[in-house]
C-alpha positions in Angstrom: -43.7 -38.0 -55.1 -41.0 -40.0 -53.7 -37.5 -38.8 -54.7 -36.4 -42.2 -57.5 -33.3 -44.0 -58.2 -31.4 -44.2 -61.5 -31.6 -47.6 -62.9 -27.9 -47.6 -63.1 -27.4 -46.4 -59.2 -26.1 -50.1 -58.3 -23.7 -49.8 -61.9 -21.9 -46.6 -60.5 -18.3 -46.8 -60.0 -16.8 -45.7 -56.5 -15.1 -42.6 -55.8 -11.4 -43.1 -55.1 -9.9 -43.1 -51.9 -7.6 -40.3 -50.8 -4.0 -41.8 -51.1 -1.7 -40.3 -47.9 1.7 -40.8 -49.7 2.6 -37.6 -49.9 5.7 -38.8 -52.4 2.9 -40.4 -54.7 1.5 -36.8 -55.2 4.4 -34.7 -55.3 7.0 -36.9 -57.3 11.2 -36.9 -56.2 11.4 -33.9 -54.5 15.5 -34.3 -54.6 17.1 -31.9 -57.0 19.6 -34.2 -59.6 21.0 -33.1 -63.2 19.3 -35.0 -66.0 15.9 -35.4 -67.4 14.2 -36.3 -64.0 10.4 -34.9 -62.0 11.9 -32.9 -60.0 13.8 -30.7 -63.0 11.0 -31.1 -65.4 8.8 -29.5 -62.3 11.0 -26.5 -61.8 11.2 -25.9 -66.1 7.5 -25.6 -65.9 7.5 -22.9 -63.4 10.1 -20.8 -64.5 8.6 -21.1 -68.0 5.0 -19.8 -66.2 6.7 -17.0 -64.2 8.7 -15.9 -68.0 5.3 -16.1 -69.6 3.4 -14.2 -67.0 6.2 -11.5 -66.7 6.0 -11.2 -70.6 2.3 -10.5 -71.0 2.8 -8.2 -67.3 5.5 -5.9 -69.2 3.4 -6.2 -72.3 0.4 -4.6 -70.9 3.0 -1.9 -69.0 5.0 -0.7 -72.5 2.5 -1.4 -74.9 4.4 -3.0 -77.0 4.4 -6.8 -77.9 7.7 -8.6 -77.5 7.7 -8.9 -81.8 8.3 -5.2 -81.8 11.1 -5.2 -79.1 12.8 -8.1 -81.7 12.0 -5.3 -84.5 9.6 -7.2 -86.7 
């Protein structure tokens, strides 16, 4: 049996092309004061590495960070 078509194969939308502005993906990589990429990017991953080092001492103590507030 001969390996078929689907009826929509001419329908199908194209993949995208790879863009090679590497300041398209990555945003303003300059550091500024205000609400801007570049601070909004480095929020975000100090918020991650808090969150991650909370759960990491979590797991070491055994404690959840409600009991070291004393509730």
């Amino acid at each position: 049996m001969a390996s078929e078509t689907p009826d929509n194969a001419d329908t199908l939308p194209e993949a995208p092309e790879a863009s090679t502005d590497t300041a398209a993906v990555s945003g303003n990589d300059t550091p500024a004061f205000g609400l801007n990429d570049y601070a909004e990017r480095i929020n975000g991953r100090f918020a991650m590495i808090g969150f991650v080092a909370l759960l990491v001492v979590e797991l070491i103590t055994h404690q959840t960070f409600f009991a070291w507030l004393g509730f």
